[in-house]
C-alpha positions as CSV (number, residue, x, y, z in Angstrom):
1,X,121.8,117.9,69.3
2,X,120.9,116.0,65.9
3,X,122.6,112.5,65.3
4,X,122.3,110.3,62.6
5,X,124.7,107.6,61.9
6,X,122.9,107.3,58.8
7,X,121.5,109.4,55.9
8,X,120.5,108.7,52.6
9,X,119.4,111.9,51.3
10,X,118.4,115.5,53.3
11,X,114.5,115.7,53.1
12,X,113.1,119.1,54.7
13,X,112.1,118.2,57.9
14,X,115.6,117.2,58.2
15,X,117.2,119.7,57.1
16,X,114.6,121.8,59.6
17,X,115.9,119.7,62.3
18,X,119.5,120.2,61.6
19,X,119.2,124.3,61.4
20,X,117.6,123.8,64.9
21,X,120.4,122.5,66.8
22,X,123.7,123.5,68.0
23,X,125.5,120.2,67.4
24,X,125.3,117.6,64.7
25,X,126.7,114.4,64.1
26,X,126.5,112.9,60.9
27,X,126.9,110.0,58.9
28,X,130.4,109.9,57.7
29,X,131.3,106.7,56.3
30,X,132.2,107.2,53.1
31,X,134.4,110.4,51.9
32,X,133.6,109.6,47.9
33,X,130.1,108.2,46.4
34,X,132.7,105.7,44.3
35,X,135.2,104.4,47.5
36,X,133.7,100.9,47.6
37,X,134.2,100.6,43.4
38,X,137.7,102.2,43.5
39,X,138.7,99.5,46.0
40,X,136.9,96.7,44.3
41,X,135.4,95.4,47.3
42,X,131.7,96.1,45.9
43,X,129.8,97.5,42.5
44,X,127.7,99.5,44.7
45,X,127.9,103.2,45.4
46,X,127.8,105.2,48.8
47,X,124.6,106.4,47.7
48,X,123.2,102.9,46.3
49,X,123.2,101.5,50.0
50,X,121.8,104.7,51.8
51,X,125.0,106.9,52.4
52,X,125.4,110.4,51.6
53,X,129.2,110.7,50.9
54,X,131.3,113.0,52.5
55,X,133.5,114.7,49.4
56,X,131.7,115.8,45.7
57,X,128.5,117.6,44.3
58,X,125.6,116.7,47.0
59,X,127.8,115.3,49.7
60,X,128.0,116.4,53.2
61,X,130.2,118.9,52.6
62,X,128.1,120.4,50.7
63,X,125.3,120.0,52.7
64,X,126.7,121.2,55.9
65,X,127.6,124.5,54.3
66,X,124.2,125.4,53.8
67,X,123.3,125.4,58.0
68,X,123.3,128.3,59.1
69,X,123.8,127.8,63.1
70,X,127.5,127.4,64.1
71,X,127.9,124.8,66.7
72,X,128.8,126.5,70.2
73,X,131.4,124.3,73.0
């Protein structure tokens, strides 16, 4: 199992880790890089306070669609 409530980028040993397992959990708080600015509750970005966003070029998405290893119940 891999858990991170957090992730502000996918460095290799990361990504190592994540093909390893058969369950991750991943940081999932924001669906867009802009979500905070859309609402006007902050200038900052997803990625500007160490979040990988969910939706868009680079997100999790993304990311998750380049592991291999299905997870098994």
């Amino acid at each position: 199992m891999f858990y991170s409530p957090g992730l502000g980028e996918i460095e290799p040993h990361v990504m190592a880790a994540m093909q390893a397992v058969d369950c991750l959990l991943v940081d999932g708080t924001f669906w867009t890089d802009d979500e905070m600015c859309l609402q006007n509750i902050s200038h900052k970005r997803a990625r500007d306070i160490g979040h990988i966003p969910q939706s868009g070029e680079g997100g999790m998405i993304e990311i998750l669609s380049g592991v291999a290893k299905p997870a098994r119940y």
